[in-house]
N, C-alpha and C positions, 0 to 999 in steps of 0.2 A: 560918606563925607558930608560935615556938613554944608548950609546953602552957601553961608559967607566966608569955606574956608577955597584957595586957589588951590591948583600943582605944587606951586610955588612957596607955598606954605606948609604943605605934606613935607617936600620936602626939604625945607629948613628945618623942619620937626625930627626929621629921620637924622639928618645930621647933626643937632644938637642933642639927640638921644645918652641917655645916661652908660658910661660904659659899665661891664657887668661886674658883678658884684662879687665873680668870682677873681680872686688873684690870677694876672697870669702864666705864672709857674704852672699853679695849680688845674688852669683851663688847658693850657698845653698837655701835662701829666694824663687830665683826662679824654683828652684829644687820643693822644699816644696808645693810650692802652685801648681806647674804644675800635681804634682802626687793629689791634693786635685782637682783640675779640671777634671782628668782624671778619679776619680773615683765620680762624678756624671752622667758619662755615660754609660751606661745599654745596655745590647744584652736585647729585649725587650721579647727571649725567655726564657731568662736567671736571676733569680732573682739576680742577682753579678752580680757589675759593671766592669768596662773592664781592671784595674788594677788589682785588685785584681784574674780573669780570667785570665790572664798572655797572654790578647792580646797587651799590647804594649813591641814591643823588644827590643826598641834602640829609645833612645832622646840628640839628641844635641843639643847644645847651641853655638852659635857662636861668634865672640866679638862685633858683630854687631845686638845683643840679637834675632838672627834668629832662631826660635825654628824649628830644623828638627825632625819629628815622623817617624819613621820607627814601622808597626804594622803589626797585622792580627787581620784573621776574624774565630772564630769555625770552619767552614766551608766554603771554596769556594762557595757553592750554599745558603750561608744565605742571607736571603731575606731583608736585611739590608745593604746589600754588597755597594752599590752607595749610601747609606745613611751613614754611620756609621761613615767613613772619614771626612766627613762634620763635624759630631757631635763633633768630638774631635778637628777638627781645632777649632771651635767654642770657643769649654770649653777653649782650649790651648791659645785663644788669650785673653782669659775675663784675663790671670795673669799681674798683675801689671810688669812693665820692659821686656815685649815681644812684640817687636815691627813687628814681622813677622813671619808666620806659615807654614810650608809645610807639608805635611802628604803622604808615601807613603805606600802603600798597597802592602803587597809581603804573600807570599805562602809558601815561603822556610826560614827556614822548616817549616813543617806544627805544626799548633797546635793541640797539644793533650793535656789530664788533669791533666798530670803531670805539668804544666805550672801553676796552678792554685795556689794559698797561699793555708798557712791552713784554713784562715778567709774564706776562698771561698768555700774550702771542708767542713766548719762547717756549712755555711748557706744551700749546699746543701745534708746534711745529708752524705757523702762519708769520714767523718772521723769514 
């Protein structure tokens, strides 16, 4: 930041930020399908897929329809770990108006199963 800029001017920056440049039909549309992509992907220990798991934390969209994933994994030592990332760029690029995927993988915080929907807790018998 710069010397002479405050908080207080970041954040009037943030709020007068331009909104995006995608239609929102069109951002929803691809909202919609990215979370229908995301949940044909499976922890192959895990009968529930990886949304409904509450392993993806954060997806953005950019006006340049660049899909960034921010995720995790159950566990650090899942044996999935250098596959998993793959599978969701994969799923994330089949959506129609995504023209580019990045997926990063983080640990902080970690996932625990409070993260999971209810749909997730029902399939695995913890409701």
């Amino acid at each position: 930041m710069a010397d002479d800029m405050t908080s207080r001017d970041v954040d009037a920056a943030a709020e007068t930020a331009a909104p995006s440049a995608i239609p929102q039909d069109e951002l929803n549309q691809i909202t919609d399908a990215l979370i229908a992509a995301f949940k044909t992907v499976f922890d192959p220990e895990i009968p529930v897929d990886i949304y409904e798991l509450g392993l993806i934390y954060k997806v953005d969209i950019d006006d340049d329809r660049k899909v960034d994933i921010e995720m995790t994994l159950t566990a650090p030592g899942c044996p999935v770990a250098g596959e998993m990332p793959g599978w969701v760029e994969n799923a994330a690029r089949t959506v129609e108006g995504v023209k580019d995927v990045e997926v990063q993988l983080t640990f902080d915080p970690p996932w625990d199963p409070s993260r999971m929907s209810d749909e997730a807790r029902l399939a695995l018998n913890m409701l």
